[in-house]
C-alpha positions as CSV (number, residue, x, y, z in Angstrom):
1,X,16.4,102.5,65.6
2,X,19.8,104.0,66.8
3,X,20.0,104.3,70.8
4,X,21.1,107.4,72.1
5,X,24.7,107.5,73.4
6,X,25.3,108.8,76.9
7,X,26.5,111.8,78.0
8,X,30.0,111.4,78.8
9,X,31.2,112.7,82.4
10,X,32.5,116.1,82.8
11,X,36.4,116.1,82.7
12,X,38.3,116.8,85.8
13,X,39.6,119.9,84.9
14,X,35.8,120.6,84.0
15,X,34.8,120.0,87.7
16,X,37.8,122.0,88.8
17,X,36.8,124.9,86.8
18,X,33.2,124.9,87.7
19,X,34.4,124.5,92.0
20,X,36.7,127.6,91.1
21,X,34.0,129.7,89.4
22,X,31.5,128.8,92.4
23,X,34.1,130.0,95.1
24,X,34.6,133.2,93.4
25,X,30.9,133.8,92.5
26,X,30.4,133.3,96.3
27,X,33.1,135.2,97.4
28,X,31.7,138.2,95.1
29,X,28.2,137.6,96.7
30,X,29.5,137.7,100.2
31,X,31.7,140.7,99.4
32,X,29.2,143.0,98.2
33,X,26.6,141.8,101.1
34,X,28.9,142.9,103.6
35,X,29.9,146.1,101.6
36,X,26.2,147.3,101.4
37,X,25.6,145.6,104.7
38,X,24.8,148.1,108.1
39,X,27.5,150.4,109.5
40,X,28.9,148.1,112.8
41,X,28.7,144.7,110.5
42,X,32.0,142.3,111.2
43,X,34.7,142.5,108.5
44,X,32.2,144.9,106.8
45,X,35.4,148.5,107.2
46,X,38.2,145.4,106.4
47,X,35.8,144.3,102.9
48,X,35.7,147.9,102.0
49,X,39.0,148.8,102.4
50,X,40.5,146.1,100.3
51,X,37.3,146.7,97.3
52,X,36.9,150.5,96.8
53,X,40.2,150.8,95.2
54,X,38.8,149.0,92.2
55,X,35.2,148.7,92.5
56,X,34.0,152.2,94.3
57,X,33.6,155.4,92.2
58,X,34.6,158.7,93.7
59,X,34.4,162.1,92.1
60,X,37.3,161.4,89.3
61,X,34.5,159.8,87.7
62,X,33.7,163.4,86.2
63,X,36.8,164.7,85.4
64,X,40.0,162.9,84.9
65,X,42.2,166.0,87.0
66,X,38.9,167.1,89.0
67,X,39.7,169.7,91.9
68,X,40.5,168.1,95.2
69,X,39.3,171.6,97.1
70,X,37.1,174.8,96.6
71,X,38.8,178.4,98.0
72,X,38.0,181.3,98.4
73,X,40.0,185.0,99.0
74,X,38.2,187.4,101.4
75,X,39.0,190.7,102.1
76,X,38.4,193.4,105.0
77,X,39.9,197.2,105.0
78,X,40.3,199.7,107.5
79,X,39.9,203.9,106.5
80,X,39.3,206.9,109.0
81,X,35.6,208.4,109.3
82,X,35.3,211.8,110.0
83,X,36.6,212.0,113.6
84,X,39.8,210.6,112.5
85,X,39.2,207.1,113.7
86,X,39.7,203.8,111.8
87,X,36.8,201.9,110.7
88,X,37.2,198.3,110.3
89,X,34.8,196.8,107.4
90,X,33.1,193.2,107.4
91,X,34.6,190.4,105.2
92,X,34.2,190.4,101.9
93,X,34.8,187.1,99.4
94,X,36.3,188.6,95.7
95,X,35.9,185.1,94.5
96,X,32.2,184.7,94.8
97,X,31.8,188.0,93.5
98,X,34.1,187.1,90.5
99,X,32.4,183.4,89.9
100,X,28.9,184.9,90.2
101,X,28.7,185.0,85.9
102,X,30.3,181.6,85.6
103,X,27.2,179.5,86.0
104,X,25.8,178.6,82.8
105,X,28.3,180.6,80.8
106,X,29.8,178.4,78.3
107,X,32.9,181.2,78.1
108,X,33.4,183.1,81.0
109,X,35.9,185.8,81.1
110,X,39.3,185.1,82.9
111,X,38.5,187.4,85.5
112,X,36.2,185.0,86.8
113,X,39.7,183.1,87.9
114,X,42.0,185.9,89.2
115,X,41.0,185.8,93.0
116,X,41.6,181.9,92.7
117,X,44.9,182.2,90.6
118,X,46.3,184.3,92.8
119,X,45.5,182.6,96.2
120,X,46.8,179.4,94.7
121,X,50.4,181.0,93.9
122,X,50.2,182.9,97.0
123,X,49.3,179.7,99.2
124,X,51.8,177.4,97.3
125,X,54.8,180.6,98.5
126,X,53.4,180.4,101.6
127,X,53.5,176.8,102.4
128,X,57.1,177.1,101.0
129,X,58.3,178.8,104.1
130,X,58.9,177.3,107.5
131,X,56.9,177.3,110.2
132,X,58.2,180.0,111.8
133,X,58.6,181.9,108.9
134,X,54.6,181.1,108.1
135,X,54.0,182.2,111.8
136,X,55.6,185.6,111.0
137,X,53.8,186.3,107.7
138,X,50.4,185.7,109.4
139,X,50.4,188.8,111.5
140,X,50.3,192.8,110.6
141,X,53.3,194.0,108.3
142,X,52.6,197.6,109.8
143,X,54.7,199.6,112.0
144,X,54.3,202.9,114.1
145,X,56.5,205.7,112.9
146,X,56.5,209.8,113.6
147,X,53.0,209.6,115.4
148,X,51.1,207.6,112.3
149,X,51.6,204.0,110.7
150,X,53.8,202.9,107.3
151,X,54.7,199.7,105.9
152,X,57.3,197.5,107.8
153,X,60.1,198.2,105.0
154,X,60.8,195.5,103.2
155,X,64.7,195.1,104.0
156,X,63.5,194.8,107.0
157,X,61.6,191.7,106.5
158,X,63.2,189.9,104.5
159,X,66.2,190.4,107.7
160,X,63.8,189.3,110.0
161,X,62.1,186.3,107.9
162,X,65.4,184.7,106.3
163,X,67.8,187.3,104.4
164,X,69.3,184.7,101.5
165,X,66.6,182.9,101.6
166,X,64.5,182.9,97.9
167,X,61.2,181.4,99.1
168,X,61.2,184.9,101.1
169,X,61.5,187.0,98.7
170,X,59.1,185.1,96.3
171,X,56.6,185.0,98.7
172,X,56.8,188.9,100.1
173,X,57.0,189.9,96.0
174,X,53.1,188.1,95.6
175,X,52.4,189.5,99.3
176,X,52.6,192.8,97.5
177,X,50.8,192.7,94.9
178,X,48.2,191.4,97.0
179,X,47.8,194.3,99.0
180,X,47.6,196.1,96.0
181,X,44.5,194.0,94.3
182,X,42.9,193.8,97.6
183,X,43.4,197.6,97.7
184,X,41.9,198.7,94.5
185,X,38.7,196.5,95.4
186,X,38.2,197.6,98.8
187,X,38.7,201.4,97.6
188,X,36.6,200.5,94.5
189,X,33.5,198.8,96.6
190,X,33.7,201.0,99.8
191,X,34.4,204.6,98.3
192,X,36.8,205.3,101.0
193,X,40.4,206.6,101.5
194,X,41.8,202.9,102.3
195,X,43.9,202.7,104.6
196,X,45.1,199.2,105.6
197,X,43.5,196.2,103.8
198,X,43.5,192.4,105.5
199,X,42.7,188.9,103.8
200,X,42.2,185.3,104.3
201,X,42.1,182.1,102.4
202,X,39.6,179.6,103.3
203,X,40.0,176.3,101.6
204,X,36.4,173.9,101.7
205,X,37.3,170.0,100.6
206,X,33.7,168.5,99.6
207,X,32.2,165.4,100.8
208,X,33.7,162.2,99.5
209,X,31.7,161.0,96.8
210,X,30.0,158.3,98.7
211,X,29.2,161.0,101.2
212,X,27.9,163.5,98.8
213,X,24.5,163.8,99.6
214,X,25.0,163.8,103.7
215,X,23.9,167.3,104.7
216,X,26.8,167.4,107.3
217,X,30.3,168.2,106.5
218,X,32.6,165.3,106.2
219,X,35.9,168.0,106.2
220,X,36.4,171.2,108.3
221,X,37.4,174.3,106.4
222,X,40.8,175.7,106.7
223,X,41.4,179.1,107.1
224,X,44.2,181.2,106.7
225,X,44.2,184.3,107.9
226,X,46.8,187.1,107.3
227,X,47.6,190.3,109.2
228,X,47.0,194.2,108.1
229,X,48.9,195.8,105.4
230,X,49.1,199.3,105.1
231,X,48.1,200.3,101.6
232,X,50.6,202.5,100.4
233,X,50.1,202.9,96.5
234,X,48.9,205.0,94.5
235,X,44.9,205.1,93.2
236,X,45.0,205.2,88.9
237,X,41.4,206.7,88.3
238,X,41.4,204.6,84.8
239,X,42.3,201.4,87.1
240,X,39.8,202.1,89.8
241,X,36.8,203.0,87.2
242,X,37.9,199.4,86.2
243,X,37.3,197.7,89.3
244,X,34.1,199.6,90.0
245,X,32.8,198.4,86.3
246,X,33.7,195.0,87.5
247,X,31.8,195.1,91.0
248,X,28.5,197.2,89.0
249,X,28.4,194.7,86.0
250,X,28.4,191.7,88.8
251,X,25.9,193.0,90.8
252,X,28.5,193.0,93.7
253,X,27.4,196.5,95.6
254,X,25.0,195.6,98.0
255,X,28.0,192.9,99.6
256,X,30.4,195.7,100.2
257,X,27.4,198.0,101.3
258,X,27.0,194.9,103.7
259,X,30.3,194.8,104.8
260,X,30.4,198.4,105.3
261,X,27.3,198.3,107.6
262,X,29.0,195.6,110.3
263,X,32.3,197.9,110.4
264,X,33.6,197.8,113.7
């Protein structure tokens, strides 16, 4: 009968490798005990800083580019009732009323993104200007003149924010036409003679991923507020019956009939 031979001893670069691979299982082990491991643990905040890099998931998970905020344009207008004096309407969001046909359509139209579009450029030419210039732009654009109100003129601010300066102009020229969009919406949902129009821009960053199903608010909203512009510009009928299709096909009167009812 042959004997059996036996087993020759591991090598030492055998036992080295297995030491190596049993320091590093353990470290894993005591790694992810102390990331799971009760808020107020030692080392727990030190463990997680240096592993969520690479191990955590967040919301890029998704999306490769996903959006870092949600916001939202708002709008209030002022016109006379019939003793002459001004009426000042509740808020009004355009984007919700512009998103409301979005949810579970595969191919939404692009109007579902112009509220959004144009508070992105307008925020991007704000944030372009100084602070003093962004302090300027955030109250009224209206003047008294001959007994009424008109627009500041615009020579005149552009002197007073920076004359030369091309992040004026480029913001004032989007300023513009939002008084104008905001116009045709508050004459379109209201049915009144507007006279000034207001907005604001509230920006909402969402819980981090591993916070996403806390009820509270991990991030406080920023809001931008803006002061009155008078709306000087002329009402197109075809324009405005296109406005009012928007805020009918959307189901949107009711929210200005709203805002209309907490006028000041």
């Amino acid at each position: 009968m042959h004997s059996k031979a036996a087993p020759s001893a591991p090598s030492r670069s055998a036992r080295v490798t297995g030491v190596i691979a049993t320091i590093i299982i353990l470290v894993v082990i005591a790694g992810t005990a102390l990331i799971f491991a009760p808020s107020g643990t030692p080392l727990r905040s030190a463990v997680q800083t240096v592993a969520f890099p690479y191990f955590s998931q967040n919301w890029r998970v998704f999306a490769p580019d996903i959006l870092k905020s949600n916001r939202t344009f708002e709008i209030r207008a002022q016109w006379r009732d019939d003793s002459g004096e001004l009426v000042k309407s509740g808020w009004v969001s355009i984007t919700e009323i512009e998103q409301r046909t979005v949810k579970g359509n595969l191919a939404p139209s692009r109007i579902e993104k112009n509220s959004w579009n144009a508070s992105n450029t307008y925020l991007k030419r704000y944030l372009a200007l100084d602070e003093a210039q962004r302090e300027r732009v955030r109250d009224t654009f209206i003047e008294a003149r001959d007994g009424g109100f008109r627009p500041i003129p615009v020579e005149e601010l552009i002197a007073d924010l920076g004359e030369g300066d091309g992040d004026v102009v480029r913001f004032l020229r989007v300023d513009y036409m939002l008084m104008r969009y905001a116009t045709m919406y508050a004459t379109a949902g209201f049915g009144e003679d507007i006279e000034r129009v207001q907005w604001r821009v509230i920006t909402e960053q969402p819980n981090d991923f591993t916070h996403r199903f806390d009820d509270e608010r991990q991030f406080t909203p920023t809001v931008r507020t803006f002061g009155w512009r008078q709306s000087n510009l002329s009402i197109d009928p075809d324009v405005l019956a296109q406005y009012r299709g928007v805020i009918d096909r959307y189901g949107a009167v009711g929210t200005f009939e709203r805002a209309a009812n907490e006028a000041e």
